[in-house]
C-alpha positions as CSV (number, residue, x, y, z in Angstrom):
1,X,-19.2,-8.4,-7.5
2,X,-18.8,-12.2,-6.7
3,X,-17.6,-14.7,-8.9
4,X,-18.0,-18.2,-8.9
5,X,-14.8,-20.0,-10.5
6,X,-13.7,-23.9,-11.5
7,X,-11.2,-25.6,-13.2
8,X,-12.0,-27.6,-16.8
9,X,-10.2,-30.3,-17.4
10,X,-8.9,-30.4,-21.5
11,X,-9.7,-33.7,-23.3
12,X,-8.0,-32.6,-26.8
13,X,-5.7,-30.0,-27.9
14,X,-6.8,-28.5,-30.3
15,X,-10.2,1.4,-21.2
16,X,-10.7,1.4,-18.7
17,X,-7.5,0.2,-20.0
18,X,-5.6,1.5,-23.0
19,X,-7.0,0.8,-26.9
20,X,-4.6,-0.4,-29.5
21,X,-5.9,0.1,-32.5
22,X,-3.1,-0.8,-35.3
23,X,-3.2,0.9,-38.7
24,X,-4.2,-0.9,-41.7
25,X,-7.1,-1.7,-44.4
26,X,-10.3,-1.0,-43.1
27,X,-12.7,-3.9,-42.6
28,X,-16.0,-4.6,-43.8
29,X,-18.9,-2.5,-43.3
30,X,-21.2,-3.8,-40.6
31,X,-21.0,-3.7,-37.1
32,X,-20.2,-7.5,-36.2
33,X,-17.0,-7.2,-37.2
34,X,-15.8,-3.5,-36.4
35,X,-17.4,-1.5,-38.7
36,X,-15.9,0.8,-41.7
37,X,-13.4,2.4,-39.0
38,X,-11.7,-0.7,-37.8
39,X,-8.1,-0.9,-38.3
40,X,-6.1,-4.4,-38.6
41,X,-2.7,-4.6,-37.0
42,X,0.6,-4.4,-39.7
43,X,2.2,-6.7,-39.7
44,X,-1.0,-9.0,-39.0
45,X,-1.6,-10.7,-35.9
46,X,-0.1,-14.3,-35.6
47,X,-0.6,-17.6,-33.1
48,X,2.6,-17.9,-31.0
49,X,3.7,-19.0,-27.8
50,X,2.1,-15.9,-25.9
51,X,-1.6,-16.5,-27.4
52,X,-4.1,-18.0,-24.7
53,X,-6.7,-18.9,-26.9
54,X,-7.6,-17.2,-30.9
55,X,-10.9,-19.6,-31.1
56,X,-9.4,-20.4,-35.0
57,X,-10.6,-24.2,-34.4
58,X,-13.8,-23.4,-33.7
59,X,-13.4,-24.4,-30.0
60,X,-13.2,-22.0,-26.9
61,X,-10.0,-23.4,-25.0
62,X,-6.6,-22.6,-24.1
63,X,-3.8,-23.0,-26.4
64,X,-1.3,-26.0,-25.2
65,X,1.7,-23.5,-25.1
66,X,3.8,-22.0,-22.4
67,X,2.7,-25.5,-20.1
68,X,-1.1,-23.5,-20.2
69,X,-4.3,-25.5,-20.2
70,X,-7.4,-25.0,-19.7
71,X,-11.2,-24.3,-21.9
72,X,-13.6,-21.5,-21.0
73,X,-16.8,-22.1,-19.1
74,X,-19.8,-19.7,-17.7
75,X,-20.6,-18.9,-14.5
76,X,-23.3,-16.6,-13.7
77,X,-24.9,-15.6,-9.9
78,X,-27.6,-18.4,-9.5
79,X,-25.6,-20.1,-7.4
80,X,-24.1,-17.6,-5.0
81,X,-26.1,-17.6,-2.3
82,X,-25.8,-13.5,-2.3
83,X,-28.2,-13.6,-5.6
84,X,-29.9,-17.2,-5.2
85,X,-32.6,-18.3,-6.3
86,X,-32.4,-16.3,-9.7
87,X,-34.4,-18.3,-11.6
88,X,-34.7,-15.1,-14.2
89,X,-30.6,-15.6,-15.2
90,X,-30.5,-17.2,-18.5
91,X,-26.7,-17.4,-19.9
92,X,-25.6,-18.7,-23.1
93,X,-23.1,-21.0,-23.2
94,X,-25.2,-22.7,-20.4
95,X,-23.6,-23.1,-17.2
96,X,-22.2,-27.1,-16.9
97,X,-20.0,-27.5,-13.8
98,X,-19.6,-30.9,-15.1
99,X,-18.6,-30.3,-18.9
100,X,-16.4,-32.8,-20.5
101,X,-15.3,-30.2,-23.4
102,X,-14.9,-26.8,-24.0
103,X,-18.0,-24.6,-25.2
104,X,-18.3,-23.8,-28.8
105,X,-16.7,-20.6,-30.6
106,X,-18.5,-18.4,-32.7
107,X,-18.0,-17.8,-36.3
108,X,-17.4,-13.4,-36.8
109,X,-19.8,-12.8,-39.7
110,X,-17.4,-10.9,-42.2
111,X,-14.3,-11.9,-39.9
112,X,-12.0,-9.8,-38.0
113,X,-8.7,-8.9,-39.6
114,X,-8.0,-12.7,-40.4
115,X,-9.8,-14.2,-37.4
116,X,-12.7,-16.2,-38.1
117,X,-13.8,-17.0,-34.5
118,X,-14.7,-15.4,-31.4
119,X,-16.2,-16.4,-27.7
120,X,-19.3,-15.3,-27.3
121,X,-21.7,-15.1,-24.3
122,X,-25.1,-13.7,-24.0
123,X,-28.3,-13.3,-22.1
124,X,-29.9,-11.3,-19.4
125,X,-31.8,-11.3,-16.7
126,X,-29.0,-11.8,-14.0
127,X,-29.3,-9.9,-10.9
128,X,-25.6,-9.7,-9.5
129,X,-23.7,-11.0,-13.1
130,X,-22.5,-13.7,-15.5
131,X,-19.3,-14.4,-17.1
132,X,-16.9,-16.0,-18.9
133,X,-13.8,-17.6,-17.3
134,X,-10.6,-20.1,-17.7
135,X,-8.2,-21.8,-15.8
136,X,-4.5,-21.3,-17.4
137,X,-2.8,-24.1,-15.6
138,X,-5.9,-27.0,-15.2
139,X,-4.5,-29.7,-14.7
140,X,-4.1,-32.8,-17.6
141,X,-6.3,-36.1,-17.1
142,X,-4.3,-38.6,-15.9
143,X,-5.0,-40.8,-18.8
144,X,-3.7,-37.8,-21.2
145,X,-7.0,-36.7,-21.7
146,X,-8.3,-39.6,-23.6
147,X,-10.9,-40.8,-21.4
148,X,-14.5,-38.6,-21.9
149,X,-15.5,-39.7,-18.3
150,X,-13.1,-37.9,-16.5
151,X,-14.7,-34.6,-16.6
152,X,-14.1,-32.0,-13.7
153,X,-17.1,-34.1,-11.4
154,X,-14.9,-36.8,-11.4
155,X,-12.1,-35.5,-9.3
156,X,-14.3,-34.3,-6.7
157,X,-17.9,-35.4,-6.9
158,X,-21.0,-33.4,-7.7
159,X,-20.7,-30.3,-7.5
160,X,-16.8,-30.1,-6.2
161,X,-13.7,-29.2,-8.1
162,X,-9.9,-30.0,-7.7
163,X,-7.6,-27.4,-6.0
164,X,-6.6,-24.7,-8.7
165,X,-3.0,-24.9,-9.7
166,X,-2.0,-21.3,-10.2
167,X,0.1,-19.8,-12.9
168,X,3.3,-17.8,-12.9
169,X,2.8,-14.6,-14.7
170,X,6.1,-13.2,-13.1
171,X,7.6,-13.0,-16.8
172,X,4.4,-10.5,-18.8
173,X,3.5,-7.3,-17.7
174,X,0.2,-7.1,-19.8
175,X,-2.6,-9.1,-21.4
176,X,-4.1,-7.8,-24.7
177,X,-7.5,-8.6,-26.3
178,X,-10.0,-8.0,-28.8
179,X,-13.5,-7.2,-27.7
180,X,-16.8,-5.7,-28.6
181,X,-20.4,-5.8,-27.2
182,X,-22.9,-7.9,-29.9
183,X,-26.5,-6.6,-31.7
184,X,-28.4,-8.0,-28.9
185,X,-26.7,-6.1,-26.0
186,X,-29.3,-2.8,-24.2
187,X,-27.3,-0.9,-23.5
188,X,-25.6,-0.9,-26.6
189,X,-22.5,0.3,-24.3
190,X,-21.5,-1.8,-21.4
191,X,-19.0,-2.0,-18.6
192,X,-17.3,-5.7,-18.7
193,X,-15.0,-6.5,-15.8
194,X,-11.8,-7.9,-16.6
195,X,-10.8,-10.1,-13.9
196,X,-7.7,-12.4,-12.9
197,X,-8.1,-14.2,-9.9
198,X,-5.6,-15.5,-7.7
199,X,-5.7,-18.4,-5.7
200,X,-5.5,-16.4,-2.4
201,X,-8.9,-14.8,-3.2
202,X,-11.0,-17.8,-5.0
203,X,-12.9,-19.6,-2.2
204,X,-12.6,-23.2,-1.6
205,X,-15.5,-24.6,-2.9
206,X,-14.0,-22.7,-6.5
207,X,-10.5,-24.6,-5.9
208,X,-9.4,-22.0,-4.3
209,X,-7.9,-21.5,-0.6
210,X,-10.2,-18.7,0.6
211,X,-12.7,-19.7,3.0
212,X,-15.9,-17.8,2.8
213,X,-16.8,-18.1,6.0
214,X,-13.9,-16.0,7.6
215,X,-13.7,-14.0,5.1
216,X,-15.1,-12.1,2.0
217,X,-13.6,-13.9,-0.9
218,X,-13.6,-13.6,-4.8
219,X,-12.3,-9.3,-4.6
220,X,-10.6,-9.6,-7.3
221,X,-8.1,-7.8,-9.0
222,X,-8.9,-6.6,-12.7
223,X,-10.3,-3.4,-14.5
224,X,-13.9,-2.5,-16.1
225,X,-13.6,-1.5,-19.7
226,X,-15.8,0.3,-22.0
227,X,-17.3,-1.8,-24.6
228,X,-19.4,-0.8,-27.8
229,X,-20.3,-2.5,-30.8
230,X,-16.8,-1.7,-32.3
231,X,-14.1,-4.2,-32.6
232,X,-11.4,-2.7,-29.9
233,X,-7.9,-4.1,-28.6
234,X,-7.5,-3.9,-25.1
235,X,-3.9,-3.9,-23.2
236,X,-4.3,-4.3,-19.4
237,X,-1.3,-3.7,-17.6
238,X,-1.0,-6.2,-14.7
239,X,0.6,-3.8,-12.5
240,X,-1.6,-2.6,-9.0
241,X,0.6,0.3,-9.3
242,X,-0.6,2.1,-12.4
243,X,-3.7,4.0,-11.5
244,X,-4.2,4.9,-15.6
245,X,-4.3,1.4,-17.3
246,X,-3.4,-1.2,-14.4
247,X,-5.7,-3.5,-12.6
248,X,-6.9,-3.0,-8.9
249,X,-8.6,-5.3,-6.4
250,X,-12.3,-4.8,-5.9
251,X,-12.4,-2.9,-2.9
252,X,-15.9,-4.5,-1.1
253,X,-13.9,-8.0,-0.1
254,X,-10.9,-9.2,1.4
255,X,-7.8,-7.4,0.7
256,X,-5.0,-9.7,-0.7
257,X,-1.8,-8.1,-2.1
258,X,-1.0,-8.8,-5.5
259,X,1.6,-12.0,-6.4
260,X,1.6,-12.6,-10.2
261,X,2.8,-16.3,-9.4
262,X,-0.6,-17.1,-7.7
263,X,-2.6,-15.8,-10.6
264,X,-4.9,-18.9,-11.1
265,X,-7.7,-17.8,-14.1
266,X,-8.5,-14.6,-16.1
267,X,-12.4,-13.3,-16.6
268,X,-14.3,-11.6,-18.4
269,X,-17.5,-10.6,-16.5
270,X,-21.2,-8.7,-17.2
271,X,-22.8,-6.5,-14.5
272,X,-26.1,-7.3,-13.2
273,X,-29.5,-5.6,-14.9
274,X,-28.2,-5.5,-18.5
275,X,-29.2,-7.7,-21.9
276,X,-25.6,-8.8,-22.6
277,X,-23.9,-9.8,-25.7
278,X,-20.3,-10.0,-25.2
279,X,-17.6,-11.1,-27.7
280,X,-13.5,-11.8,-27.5
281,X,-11.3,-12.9,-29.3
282,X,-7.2,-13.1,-30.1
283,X,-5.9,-12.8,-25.9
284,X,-2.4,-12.9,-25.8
285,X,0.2,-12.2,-23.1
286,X,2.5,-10.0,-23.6
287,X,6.2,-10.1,-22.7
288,X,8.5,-8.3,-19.8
């Protein structure tokens, strides 16, 4: 599946792969936030130098450690010209190529373990697929981030982006996540890519240096996962090289070897056909 990618500039700070479920009291009882069945981690989960984002101030943007930065954004197929027009895609968060923030978090009815907040996109109707995506390295305004009208138009006019600054994932061998699949998702059960796009693969017009018109760009490398309605942690190895709980380049594009330095984004991404209600929350890299 295509992808269409961007950078987001930051104005404030603020399996399928293996399941970790830690042991622990059980939450509460309703599926939103993991059902009688869900265990918490022990000791419990904390914000440290290796979180990417935990949503806790109700905002859905990357966490200023590490020299990261970055805020989610959608992105869904209208405008690939492979799916376009699909005027039947409707995504929520809206699609703003020109957003001067990061898109609103959304509050876990009966929480999750101590978190309070989660990302969540929705909707249907998309032919090809609709995500969720950040940059890990955007680059800060040049004002510091003070100035409202420097949004991502304004460093490349309407619609065009900056070049992607990629970031060096050379020292973590996984990324860990909590996810689950909301009320309003049919299926109730879904496939959701996990994607990490690399500069090598995004095409230009994304920031990247892959021009579409040589070759096939956005293959990515990533792994599906099987979501339900049940609060789950997800670890994804970012090693090619294990077949059981690694990530491996979509096979219908280009083929680009892995190079965890050029790593530019990471993805979460909805097939094509479904209703889908996706939520995560608490991703974290984790250490060599």
């Amino acid at each position: 599946m295509k992808t269409m990618s961007r950078s987001f500039l930051l104005i404030t700070l603020g399996a399928s792969a293996t399941l970790t479920l830690g042991c622990g009291s059980s939450g509460p009882s309703n599926p939103t936030d993991g059902g009688p069945t869900l265990k918490c981690p022990e000791p419990a989960e904390t914000t440290d130098d290796n979180t990417i984002s935990d949503f806790e101030d109700g905002k859905a943007r990357i966490l200023q450690f590490g020299n990261r930065n970055g805020g989610w954004y959608p992105y869904n197929d209208i405008a690939d010209a492979e799916f376009s027009p699909d005027p039947s895609c409707m995504e929520t968060p809206m699609v703003n190529r020109c957003a001067t923030e990061a898109p609103d978090a959304t509050t876990i009815p009966g929480g999750r373990c101590g978190s309070t907040y989660a990302f969540r996109f929705f909707g249907s109707g998309c032919k090809g697929y609709a995500g969720v995506g950040t940059d890990l390295a955007a680059p800060l305004l040049p004002d510091g981030g003070t100035d409202p009208s420097a949004a991502i138009c304004a460093d490349g006019g309407i619609p065009g982006v900056a070049h992607k600054t990629p970031y060096d994932l050379t020292a973590y061998k996984a990324i860990s996540f909590w996810g689950r699949m909301g009320d309003t998702a049919v299926p109730k059960g879904q496939q959701i890519q996990f994607k990490v796009p690399m500069l090598v693969d995004t095409k230009v017009e994304d920031g990247g240096d892959c021009d579409k018109s040589l070759v096939k760009c956005s293959a990515s490398y990533g792994r599906f996962l099987a979501f339900t309605q049940n609060w789950k942690e997800y670890t994804i190895n970012l090693d090619p090289n294990d077949k059981a709980n690694g990530i491996s380049q979509e096979a219908w594009g280009k083929t680009f070897t892995w190079d965890p330095t050029n790593v530019t984004s990471i993805q979460f991404q909805a097939g094509g056909g479904a209703t889908y209600d996706v939520w995560i929350d608490d991703i974290r890299l984790i250490a060599r």
